[in-house]
N, C-alpha and C positions, 0 to 999 in steps of 0.2 A: 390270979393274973401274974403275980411276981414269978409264980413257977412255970409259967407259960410262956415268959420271956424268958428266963433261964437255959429252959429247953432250946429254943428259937436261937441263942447264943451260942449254946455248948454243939447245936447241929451246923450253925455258919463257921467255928472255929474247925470242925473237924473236916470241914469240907476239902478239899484237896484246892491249894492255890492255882491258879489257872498263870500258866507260863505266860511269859511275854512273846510280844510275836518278836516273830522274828526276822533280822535288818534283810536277812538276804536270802529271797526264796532260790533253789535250785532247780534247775528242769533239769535229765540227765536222759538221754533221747535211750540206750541199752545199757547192759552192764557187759560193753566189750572192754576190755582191758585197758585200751588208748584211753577211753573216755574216764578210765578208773586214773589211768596216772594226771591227765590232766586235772580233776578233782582231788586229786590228793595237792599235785601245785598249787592251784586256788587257794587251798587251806595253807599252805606251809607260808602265804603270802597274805591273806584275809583273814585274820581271824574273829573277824562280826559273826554275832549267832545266827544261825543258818537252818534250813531245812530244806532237805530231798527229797525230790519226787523221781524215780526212775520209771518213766512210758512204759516199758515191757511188762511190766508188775500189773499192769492195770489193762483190760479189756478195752473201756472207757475213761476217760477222765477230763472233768469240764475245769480247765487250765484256768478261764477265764474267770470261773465261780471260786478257787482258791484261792486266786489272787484279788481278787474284791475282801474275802471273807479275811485274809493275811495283810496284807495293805504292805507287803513287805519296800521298803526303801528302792531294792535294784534287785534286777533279777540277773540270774545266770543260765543259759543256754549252752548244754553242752553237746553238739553233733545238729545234724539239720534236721530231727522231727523234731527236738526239742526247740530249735527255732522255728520252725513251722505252726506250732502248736501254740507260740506267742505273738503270732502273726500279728492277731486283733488289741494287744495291748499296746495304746499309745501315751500315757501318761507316766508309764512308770521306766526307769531305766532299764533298758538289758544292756548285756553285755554276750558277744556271742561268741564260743571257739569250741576249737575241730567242727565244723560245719564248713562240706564243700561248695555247698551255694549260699555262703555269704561270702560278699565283697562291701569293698566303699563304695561302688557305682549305684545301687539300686537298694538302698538301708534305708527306714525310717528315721526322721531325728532324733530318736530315745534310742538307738540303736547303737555300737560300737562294739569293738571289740579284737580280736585276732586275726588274720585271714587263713586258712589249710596251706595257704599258695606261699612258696620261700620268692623270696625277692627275686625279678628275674636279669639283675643284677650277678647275681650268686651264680645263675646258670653261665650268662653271658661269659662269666670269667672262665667258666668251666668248660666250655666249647672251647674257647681260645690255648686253653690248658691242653685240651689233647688236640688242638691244631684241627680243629674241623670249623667249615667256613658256611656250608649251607646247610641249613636245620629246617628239617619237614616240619610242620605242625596242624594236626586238627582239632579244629575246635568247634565249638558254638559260641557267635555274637550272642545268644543272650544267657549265656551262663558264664564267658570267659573272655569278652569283647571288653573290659574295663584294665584284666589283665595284658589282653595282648598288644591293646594301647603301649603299655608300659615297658611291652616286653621289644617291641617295635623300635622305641626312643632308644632302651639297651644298647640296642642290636647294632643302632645305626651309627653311633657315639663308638662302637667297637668293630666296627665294618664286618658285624657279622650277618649274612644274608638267612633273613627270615621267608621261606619259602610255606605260607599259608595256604591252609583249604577249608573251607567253612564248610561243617553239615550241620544239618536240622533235625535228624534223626540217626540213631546207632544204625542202619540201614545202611546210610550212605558211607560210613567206613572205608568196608573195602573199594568200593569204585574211587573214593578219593585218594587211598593210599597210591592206588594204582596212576594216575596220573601223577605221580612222583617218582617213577621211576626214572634212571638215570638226570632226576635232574636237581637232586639231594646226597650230600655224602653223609649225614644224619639224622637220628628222628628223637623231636622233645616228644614225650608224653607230658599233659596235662592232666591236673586233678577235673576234669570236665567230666561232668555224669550223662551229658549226652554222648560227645565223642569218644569217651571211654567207659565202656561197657563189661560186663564179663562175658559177655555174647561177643565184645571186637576183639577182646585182650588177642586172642589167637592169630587174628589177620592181620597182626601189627607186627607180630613174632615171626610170620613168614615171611612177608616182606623184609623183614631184616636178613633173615636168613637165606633168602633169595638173592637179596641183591648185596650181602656181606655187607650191612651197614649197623653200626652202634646207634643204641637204644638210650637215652637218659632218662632216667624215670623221676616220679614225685615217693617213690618208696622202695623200701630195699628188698622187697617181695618181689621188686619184679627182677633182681637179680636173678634168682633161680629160674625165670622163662628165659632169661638171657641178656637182658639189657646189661649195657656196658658198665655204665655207673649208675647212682641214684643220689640225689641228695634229699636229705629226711629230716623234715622237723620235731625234735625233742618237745615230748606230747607234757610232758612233767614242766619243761620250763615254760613251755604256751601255757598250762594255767595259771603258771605263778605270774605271767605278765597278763591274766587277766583279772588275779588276783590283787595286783599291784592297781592298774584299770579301778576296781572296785575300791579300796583305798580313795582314791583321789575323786571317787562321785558322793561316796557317802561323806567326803572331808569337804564337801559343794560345790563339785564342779557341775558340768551338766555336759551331757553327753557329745553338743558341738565342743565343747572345748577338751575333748580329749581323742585326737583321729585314730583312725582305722590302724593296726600297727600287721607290719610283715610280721613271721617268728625272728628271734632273734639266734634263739642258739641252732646251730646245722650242720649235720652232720656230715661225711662224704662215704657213701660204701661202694665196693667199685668188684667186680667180678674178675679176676685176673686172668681166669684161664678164656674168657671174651675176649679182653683186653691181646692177649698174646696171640691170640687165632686171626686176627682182623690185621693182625699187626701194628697197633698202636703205642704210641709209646705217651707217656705222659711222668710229669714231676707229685711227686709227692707234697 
């Protein structure tokens, strides 16, 4: 008997300790590179124990059964299948960035986190910067109707004329551009996944080109179609402010008490040889 417990001891001692879970599960929707540097920020700014799950990796994968089985503290959402995939958890915190369809307007209450969208503050100045007074814009109410509220207030506080057209499908694109002619001397692009497609990107760049009007973009890719300037949020400092976010849920706050935040750092990239052809001029 004494050596039958011994056994039973010296096999519970060798057994491998079983880690502790851990405070902060990850969701990471690819392994695209943006998503890579906003995960690197999160860490330079969180450093609670963590675990990754990257979507692409896996065929299947029941989100919901990992995080029962993990009980992790807060979660983090990086891109919108990674918040998609979280849809059904409502007990536990996320935290959600680079994801084009999140906003403050239409988020659960465990929900917070960064918007994809830079302040439309930050634009508003930048129309005024190269002197342009009507700005085209398409959108969808229900992917970009909480932005364009916002962007509306901007606008009107800077007596910049916001000339809107609502679609409901990447279809209506081009008939919408086309009723903007001559009655716009610019055109915002929106991170909107309906109104901007990679089926419209094209019909947005003729237009321009047709009727010689500069393009502002949500990113510096669309320099090279042609857009005038773009301003671009720093993917590395958005996860260290979602990182920062996670600090202050797991320190107990709870997710109403910490709001929806624009990026903070932004960049300006601007096309000059666009810039010179339209004849613009603009301050550094």
């Amino acid at each position: 008997m004494k050596l039958l417990l011994l056994l039973i001891l010296a096999v519970f001692l060798l057994m491998p300790a079983q880690a502790p879970a851990a405070e902060v599960l990850i969701v990471q929707s690819t392994r695209h590179s943006g998503y890579g540097e906003a995960f690197k920020g999160f860490r330079a700014a969180c450093t609670a124990s963590s675990h990754t799950i990257v979507l692409e990796d896996y065929s299947e994968t029941d989100i919901a059964r990992i995080v029962r089985e993990e009980q992790p503290s807060l979660i983090l959402a990086i891109g919108d299948s990674a918040l998609a995939a979280l849809k059904k958890i409502r007990r536990i915190p996320i935290i959600s960035v680079m994801a084009l369809n999140f906003s403050s307007g239409n988020t659960p209450a465990n929900v917070t986190g960064v918007r994809m969208t830079i302040s439309p503050e930050r634009y508003i100045t930048l129309f005024k910067t190269f002197q342009v007074r009507k700005v085209g814009i398409l959108f969808s109410q229900a992917r970009s109707g909480a932005y364009i509220k916002r962007a509306r207030q901007a606008a009107e506080r800077a007596e910049v004329d916001l000339i809107l057209r609502e679609v409901h499908n990447p279809r209506q694109t081009p008939l919408q551009l086309s009723t903007l002619k001559g009655n716009v001397d610019s055109l915002w692009l929106l991170p909107d996944a309906t109104a901007m497609t990679r089926g419209t990107v094209d019909a947005y760049f003729l237009f321009a080109m047709e009727q010689s009007k500069p393009i502002f973009a949500f990113s510096d890719v669309y320099l090279a179609y042609g857009a005038a300037a773009a301003l671009e949020a720093d993917r590395f400092a958005m996860g260290k402010q979602a990182g920062e976010m996670a600090n202050r849920l797991l320190g107990g706050l709870a997710p109403a008490d910490i709001p929806v935040e624009d990026p903070r750092s932004i960049s300006l990239k601007t096309n000059h040889s666009v810039i010179r052809k339209l004849g613009m001029t603009f301050s550094d």
